[in-house]
Every structure is written in C-alpha cells, then in structure tokens.
C-alpha positions as CSV (number, residue, x, y, z in Angstrom):
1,X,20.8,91.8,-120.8
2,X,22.7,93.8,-123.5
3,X,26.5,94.4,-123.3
4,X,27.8,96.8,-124.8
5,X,28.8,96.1,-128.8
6,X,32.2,96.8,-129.9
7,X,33.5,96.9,-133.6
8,X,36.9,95.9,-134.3
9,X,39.2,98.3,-136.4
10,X,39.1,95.7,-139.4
11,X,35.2,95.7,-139.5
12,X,35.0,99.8,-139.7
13,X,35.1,99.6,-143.4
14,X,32.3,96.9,-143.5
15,X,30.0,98.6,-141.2
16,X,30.3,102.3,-143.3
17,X,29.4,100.6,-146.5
18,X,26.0,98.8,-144.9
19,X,25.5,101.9,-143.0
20,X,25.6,104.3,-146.2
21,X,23.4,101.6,-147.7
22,X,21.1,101.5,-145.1
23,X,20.7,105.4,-145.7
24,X,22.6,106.4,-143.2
25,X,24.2,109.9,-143.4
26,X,28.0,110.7,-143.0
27,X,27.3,112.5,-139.9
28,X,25.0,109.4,-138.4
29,X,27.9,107.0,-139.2
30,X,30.2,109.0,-137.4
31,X,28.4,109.1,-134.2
32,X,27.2,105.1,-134.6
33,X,30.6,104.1,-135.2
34,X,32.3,107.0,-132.9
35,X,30.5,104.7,-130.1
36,X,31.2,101.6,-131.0
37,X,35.4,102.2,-132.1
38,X,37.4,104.0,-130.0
39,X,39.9,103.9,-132.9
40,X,37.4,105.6,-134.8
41,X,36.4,108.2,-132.1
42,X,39.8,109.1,-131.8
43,X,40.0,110.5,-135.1
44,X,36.6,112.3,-135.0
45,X,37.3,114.0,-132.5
46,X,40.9,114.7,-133.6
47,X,39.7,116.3,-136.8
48,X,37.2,118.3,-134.9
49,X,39.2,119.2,-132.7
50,X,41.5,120.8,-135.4
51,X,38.8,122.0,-137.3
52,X,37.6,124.2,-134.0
53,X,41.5,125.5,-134.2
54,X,41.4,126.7,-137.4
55,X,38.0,128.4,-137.3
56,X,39.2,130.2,-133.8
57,X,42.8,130.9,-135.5
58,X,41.3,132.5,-138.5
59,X,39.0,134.8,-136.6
60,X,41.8,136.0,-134.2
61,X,43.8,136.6,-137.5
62,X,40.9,139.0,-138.7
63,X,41.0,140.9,-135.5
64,X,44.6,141.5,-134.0
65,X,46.2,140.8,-137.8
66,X,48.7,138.2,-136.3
67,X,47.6,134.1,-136.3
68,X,48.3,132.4,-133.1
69,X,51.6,131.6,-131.7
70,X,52.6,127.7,-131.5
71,X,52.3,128.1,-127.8
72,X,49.1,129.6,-127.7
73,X,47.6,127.1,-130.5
74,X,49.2,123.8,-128.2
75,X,47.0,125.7,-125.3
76,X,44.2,126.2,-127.1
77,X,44.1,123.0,-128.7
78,X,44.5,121.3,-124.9
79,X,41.2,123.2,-124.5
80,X,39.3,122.4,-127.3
81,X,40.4,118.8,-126.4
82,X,39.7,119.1,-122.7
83,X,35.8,119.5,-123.9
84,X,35.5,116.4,-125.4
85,X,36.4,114.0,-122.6
C-alpha cells in the first residue's frame, strides 16, 4: 500500500531544483508540489486567486469606467476563492 507522500516546507527548495532538472516545467512543479505541500498550495492558489481579481477588475474598469469597490473586490475575491476548495 501507498500512503500518501508529504514534503516538508524546508524540502520545497530541494524538490524545485531536482524537478527543474528532471525537466520539469514551472507549471508541472506547481501542481506536483501543490499536492504534496499544503504550504505551497496555499500560495498557488493565493496568487491565482489574485491574478483572477485583477483580470475581472481590469475588464469591469474598461466597461462601467470605475474599478471595483473594496467591498465588492473582498466579495469577489471570497468567490474566486470559494472555487478552489
């Protein structure tokens, strides 16, 4: 049987430098390591999360001429997040 395989916060760096030498992309290492860290899925998602904000920010700009409120980002950004759990 196979139990699940966890990597410890201090390894992260280890494991990125044999991955990228194994020919792993940037992309591939995130979602390797975004399974095996919770540290390190944390921030993945975190950055897509605001990533996702900005794009949607920027196109509502374009159209109504006014960015977001901070009450209508915080609500957005609880439903961007809500999609990744």
């Amino acid at each position: 049987m196979i139990e699940k395989l966890r990597v410890p916060d201090e390894d992260i760096p280890g494991w990125m430098q044999t991955l990228r030498e194994g020919g792993f992309t940037d992309a591939e290492i995130d979602t390797i390591l975004s399974n095996l860290n919770q540290t390190y899925s944390n921030e993945i998602i975190k950055g897509q999360v605001e990533t996702e904000l900005i794009k949607i920010n920027n196109e509502i700009r374009e159209k109504r001429g006014v960015a977001l409120s901070d009450t209508e980002r915080n609500a957005l950004r609880k439903g961007i997040e809500s999609r990744f759990r």
